[in-house]
C-alpha positions as CSV (number, residue, x, y, z in Angstrom):
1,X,-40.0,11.7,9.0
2,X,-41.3,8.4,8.3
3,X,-43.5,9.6,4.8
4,X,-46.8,9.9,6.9
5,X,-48.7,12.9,7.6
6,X,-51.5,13.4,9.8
7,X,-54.0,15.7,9.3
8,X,-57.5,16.4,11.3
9,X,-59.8,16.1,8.2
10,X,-63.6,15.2,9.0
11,X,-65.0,15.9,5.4
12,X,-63.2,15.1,2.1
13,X,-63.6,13.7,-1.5
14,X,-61.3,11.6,-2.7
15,X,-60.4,10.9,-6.6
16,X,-58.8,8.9,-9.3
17,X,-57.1,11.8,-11.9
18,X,-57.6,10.4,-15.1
19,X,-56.8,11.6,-18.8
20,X,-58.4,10.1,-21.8
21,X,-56.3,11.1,-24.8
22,X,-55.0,13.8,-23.4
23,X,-58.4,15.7,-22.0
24,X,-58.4,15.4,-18.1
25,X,-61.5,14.1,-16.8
26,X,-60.8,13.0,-12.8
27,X,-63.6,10.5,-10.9
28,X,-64.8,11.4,-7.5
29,X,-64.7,7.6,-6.4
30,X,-65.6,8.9,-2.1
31,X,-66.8,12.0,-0.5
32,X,-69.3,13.3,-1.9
33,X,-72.8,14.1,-0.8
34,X,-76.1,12.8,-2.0
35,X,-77.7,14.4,-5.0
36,X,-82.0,14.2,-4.3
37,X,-83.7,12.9,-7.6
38,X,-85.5,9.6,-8.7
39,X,-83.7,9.1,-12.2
40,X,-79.9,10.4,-13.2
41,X,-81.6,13.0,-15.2
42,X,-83.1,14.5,-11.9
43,X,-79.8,14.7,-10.3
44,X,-78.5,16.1,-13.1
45,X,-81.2,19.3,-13.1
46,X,-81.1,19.3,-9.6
47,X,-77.3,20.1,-9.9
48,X,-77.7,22.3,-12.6
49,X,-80.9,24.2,-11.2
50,X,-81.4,24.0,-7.5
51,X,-77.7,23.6,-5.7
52,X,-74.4,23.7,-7.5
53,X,-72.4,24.4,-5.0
54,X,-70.5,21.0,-5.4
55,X,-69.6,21.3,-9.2
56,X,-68.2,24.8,-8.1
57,X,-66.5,23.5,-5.6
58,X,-64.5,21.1,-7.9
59,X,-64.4,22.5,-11.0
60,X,-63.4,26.2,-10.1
61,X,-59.8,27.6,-9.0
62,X,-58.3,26.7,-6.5
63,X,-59.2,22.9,-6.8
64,X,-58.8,22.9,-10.3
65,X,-57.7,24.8,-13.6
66,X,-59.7,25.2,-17.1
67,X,-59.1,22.1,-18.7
68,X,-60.7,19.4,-17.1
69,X,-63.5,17.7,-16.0
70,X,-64.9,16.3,-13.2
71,X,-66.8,13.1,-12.8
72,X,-69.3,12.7,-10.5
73,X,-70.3,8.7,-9.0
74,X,-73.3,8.0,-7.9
75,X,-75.7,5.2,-6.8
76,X,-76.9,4.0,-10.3
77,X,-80.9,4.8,-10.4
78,X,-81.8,2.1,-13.8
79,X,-81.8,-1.4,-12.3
80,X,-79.1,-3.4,-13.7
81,X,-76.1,-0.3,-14.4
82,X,-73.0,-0.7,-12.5
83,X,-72.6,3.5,-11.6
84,X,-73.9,6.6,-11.8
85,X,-71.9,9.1,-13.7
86,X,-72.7,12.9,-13.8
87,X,-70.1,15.1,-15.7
88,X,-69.2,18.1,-14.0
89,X,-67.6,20.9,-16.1
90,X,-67.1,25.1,-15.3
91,X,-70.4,26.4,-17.1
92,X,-73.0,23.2,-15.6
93,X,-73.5,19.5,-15.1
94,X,-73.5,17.6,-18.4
95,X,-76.0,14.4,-19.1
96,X,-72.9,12.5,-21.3
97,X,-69.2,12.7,-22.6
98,X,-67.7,10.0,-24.2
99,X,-63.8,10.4,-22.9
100,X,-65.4,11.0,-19.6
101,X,-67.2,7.8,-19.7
102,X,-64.0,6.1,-20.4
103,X,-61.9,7.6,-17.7
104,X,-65.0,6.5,-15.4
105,X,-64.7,3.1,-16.7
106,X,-61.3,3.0,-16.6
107,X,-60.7,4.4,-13.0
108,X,-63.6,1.8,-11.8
109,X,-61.8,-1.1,-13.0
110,X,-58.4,-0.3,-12.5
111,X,-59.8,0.8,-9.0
112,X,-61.1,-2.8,-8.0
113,X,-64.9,-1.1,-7.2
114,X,-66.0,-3.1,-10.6
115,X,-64.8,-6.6,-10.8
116,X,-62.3,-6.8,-13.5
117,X,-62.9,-10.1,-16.3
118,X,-60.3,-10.6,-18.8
119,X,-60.1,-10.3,-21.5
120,X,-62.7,-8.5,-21.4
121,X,-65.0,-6.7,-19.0
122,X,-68.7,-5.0,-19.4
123,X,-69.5,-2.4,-17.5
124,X,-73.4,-0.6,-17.3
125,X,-73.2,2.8,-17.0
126,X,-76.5,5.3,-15.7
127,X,-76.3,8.5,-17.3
128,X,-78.9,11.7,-17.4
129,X,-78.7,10.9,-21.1
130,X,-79.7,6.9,-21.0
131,X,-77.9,3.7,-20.3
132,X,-74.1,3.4,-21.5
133,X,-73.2,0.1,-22.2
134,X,-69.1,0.3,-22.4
135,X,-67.0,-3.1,-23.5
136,X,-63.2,-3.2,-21.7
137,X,-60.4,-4.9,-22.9
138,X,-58.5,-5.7,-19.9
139,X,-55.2,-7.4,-19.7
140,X,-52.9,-7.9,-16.5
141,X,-54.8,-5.5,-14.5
142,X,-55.3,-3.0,-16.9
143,X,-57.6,-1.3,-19.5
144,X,-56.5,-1.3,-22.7
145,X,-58.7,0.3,-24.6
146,X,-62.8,1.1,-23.8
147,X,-66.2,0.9,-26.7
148,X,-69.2,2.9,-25.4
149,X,-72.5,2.1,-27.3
150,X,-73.6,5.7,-26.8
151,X,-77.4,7.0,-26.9
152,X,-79.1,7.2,-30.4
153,X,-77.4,9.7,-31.7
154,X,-79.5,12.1,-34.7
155,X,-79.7,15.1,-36.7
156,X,-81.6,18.0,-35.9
157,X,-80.6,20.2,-39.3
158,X,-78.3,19.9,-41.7
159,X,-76.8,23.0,-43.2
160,X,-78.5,25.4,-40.6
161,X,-77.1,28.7,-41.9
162,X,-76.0,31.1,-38.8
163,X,-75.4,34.9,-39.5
164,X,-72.1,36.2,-37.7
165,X,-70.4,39.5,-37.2
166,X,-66.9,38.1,-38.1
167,X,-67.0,35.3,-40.7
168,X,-70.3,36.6,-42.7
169,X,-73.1,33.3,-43.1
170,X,-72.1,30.2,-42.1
171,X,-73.2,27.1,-42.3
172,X,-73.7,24.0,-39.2
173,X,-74.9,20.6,-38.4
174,X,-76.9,20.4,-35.5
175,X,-76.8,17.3,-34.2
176,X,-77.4,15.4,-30.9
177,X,-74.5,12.9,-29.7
178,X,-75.4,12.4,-26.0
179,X,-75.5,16.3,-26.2
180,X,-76.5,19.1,-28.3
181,X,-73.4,20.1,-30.5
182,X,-73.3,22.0,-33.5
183,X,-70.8,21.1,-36.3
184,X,-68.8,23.1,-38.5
185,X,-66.5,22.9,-41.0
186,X,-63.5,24.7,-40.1
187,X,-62.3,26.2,-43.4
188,X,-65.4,28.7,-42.7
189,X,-63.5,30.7,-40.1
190,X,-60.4,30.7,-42.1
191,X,-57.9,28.4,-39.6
192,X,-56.9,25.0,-39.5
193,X,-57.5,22.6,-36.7
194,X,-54.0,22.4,-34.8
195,X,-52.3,23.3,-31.6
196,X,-51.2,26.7,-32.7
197,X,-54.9,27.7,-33.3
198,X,-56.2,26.4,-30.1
199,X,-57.4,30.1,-28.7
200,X,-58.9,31.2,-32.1
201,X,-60.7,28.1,-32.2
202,X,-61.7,28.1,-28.6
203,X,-62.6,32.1,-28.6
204,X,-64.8,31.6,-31.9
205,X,-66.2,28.2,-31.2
206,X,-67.7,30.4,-27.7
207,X,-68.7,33.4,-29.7
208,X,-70.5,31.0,-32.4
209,X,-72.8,29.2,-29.4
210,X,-73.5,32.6,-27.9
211,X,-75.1,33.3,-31.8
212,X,-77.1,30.5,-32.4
213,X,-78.6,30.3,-29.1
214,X,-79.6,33.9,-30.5
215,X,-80.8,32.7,-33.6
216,X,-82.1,28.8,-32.4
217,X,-83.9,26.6,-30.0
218,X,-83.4,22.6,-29.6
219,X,-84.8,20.9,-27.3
220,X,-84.6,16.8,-27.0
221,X,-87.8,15.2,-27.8
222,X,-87.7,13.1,-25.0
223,X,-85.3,14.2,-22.1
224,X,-86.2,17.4,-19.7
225,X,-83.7,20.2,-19.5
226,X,-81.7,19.0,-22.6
227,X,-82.7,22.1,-24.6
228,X,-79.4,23.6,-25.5
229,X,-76.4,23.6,-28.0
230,X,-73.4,22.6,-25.3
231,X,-71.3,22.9,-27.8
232,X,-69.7,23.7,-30.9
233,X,-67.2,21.1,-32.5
234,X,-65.1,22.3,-35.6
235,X,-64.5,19.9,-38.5
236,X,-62.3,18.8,-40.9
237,X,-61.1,16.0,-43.0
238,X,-57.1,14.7,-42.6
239,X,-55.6,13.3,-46.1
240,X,-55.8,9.9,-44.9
241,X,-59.6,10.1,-44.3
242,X,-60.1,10.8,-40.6
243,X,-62.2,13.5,-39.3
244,X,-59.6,16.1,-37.5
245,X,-62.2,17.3,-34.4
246,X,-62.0,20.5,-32.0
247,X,-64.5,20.6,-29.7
248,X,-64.8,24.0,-28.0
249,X,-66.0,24.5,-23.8
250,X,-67.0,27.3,-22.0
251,X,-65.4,29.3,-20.5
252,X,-63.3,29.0,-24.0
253,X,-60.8,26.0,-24.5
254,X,-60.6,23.2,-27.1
255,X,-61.0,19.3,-25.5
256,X,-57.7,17.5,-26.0
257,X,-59.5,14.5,-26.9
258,X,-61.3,13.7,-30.0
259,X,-64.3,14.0,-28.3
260,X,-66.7,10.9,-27.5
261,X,-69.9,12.6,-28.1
262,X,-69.1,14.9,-30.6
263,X,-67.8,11.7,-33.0
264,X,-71.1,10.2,-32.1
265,X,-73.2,13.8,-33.5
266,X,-70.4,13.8,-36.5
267,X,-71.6,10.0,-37.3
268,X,-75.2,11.0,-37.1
269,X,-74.6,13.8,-39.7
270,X,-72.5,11.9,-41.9
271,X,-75.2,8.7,-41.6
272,X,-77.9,11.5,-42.4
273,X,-76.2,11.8,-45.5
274,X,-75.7,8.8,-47.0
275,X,-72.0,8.8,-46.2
276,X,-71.8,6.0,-43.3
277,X,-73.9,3.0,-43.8
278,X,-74.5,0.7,-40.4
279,X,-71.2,-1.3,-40.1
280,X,-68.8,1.6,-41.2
281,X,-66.1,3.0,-38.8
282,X,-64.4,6.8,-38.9
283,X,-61.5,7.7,-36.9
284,X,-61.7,10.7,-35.1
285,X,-58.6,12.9,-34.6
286,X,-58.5,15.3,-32.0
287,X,-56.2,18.5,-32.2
288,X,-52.9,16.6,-30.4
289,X,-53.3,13.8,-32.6
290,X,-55.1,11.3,-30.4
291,X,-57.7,8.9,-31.8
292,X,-61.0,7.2,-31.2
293,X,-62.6,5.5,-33.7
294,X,-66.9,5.7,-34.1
295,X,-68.5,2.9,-35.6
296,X,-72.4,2.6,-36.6
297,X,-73.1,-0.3,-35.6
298,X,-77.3,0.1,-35.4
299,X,-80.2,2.4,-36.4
300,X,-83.3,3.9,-33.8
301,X,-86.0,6.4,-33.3
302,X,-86.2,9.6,-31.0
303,X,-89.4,11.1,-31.0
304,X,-90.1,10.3,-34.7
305,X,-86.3,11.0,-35.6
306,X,-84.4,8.6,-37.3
307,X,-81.3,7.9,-35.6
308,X,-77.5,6.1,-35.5
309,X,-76.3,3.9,-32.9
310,X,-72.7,5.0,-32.1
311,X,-69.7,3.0,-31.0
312,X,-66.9,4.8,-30.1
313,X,-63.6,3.6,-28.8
314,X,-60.8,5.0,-26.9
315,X,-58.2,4.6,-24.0
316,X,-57.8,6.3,-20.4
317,X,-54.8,6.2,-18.4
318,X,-54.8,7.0,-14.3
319,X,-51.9,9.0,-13.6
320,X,-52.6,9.9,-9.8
321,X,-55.0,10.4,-7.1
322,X,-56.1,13.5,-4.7
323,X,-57.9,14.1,-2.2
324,X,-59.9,17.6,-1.6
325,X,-60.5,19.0,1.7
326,X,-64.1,20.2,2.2
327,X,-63.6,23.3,4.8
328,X,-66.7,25.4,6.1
329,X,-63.6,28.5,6.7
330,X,-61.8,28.1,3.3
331,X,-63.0,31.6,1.9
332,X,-62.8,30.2,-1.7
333,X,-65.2,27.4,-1.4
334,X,-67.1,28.2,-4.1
335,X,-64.2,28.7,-6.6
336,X,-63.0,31.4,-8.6
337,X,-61.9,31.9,-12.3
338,X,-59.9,34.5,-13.7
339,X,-59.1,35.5,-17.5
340,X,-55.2,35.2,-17.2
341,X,-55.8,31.6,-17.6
342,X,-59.7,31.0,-18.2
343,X,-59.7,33.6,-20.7
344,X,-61.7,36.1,-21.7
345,X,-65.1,34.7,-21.8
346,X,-64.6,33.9,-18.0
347,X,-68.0,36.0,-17.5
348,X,-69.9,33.7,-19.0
349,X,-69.6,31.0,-16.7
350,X,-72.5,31.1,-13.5
């Protein structure tokens, strides 16, 4: 054999697996089909409400296992962006992640379909939830590290009490970081944030979001079909000052990152307070131990809200490309999930 193998394939995506801290989050960089809509937000919903048979077919066994994410290129609709990025996860399509945006980043740079500048490269990213702006350090043909200036980030309530069946009242910040998470304070459900807790956390950050979209509405002042809490992000403070994070995903699993978006809700709260002033950096610690740090580095409005302008800062690695057959006879084209592995929430997802 001489290493090459032809096959008769006449559709297929192709993409770039990449990890950003640890959290999987592979770019479909060929393949895929036109999304209809006038502005990233449109695709987004149009995913989400009218035809989702792509996200399935991606995100869902046997393509792909619970912990990852999918990113979805498209033809940038905002003048002047570089790409379109949709995230595509088990339960929907997602308007903004923050260690998805830097696996896209990294993957179009490293890729050669965005020129790369050293040292340093700037990259214009359309996104359902507004224009990312994301600053590479490149060296030798590689990125080193990757700084989003995410969406005005803002609280919607501090404190919010939420009534639950195991762990009595509780208290949570809800906040919007690119998406709607709510925060809490781990030492309220009686664990600590590390990889030996991942399933509790995972099982009651799921069962917490099931009862407070019981018990609350959001909805974002001024993007359609942002009107829910995607997640729920457990908090705690490490001995050297860093916020340890866990963010929690349907069906039920913790992000291996320390999660882009949800550092950027976290900075909101914490600027709500009086705790971060405009300048200030955290370092976010996910439950492995990896790092991003989230600086303030402005102030805004949202529909009469005040608001934080977050900076956060990461790495990706590539470790590999794929490429997915796209078969009118494969019986399990629309994907599958089972508990053994999704666990038991498994139901929940469409």
């Amino acid at each position: 054999m001489n290493g090459s193998v032809s096959m008769n394939w006449t559709r297929s995506l192709d993409l770039l697996l990449v990890h950003c801290q640890g959290e999987i989050g592979k770019v479909i960089v060929g393949g895929a089909p036109e999304i209809p809509g006038a502005t990233m937000l449109d695709k987004m919903n149009h995913i989400n409400a009218v035809d989702d048979s792509l996200r399935r077919f991606v995100t869902f066994e046997p393509r792909a296992s619970v912990a990852m994410s999918i990113n979805l290129l498209v033809a940038p609709t905002r003048p002047g962006t570089d790409a379109g990025v949709i995230v595509l996860q088990a339960d929907r399509a997602h308007p903004m992640s923050g260690s998805n945006c830097i696996c896209v980043v990294t993957a179009l740079l490293e890729s050669g379909q965005v020129a790369m500048q050293e040292p340093e490269t700037i990259v214009r990213l359309d996104t359902p939830a507004g224009l990312i702006v994301a600053r590479a350090a490149c060296r030798d043909g590689r990125c080193l590290s990757v700084s989003l200036d995410n969406v005005p980030s803002f609280a919607e309530a501090l404190d919010r009490e939420v009534e639950t069946p195991r762990w009595g009242r509780i208290k949570a910040d809800i906040a919007f970081g690119g998406v709607y998470y709510a925060i809490v304070d781990v030492d309220q459900i009686g664990v600590e944030i590390a990889p030996a807790h991942a399933r509790y956390l995972a099982e009651a950050g799921i069962e917490l979001k099931s009862l407070l979209a019981e018990q609350m509405t959001v909805r974002h002042p001024e993007l359609t079909g942002i009107d829910e809490i995607a997640y729920v992000m457990f908090r705690a403070r490490d001995p050297d000052g860093a916020v340890r994070t866990c963010t929690t995903l349907k069906p039920g699993r913790v992000d291996r990152s320390p999660c882009g978006t949800g550092s950027s809700a976290n900075l909101a709260t914490l600027h709500a307070r009086g705790e971060v002033a405009i300048g200030d950096r955290r370092i976010s610690r996910s439950i492995i131990g990896g790092e991003f740090i989230a600086e303030a580095i402005g102030t805004a409005e949202v529909g009469g809200r005040p608001a934080v302008l977050p900076r956060i800062t990461g790495r990706g690695w590539i470790y590999g490309r794929e490429q997915l057959r796209i078969s009118s006879d494969d019986p399990f084209r629309s994907g599958f999930a089972l508990s053994d592995s999704w666990g038991p929430q498994v139901d929940m997802l469409g």
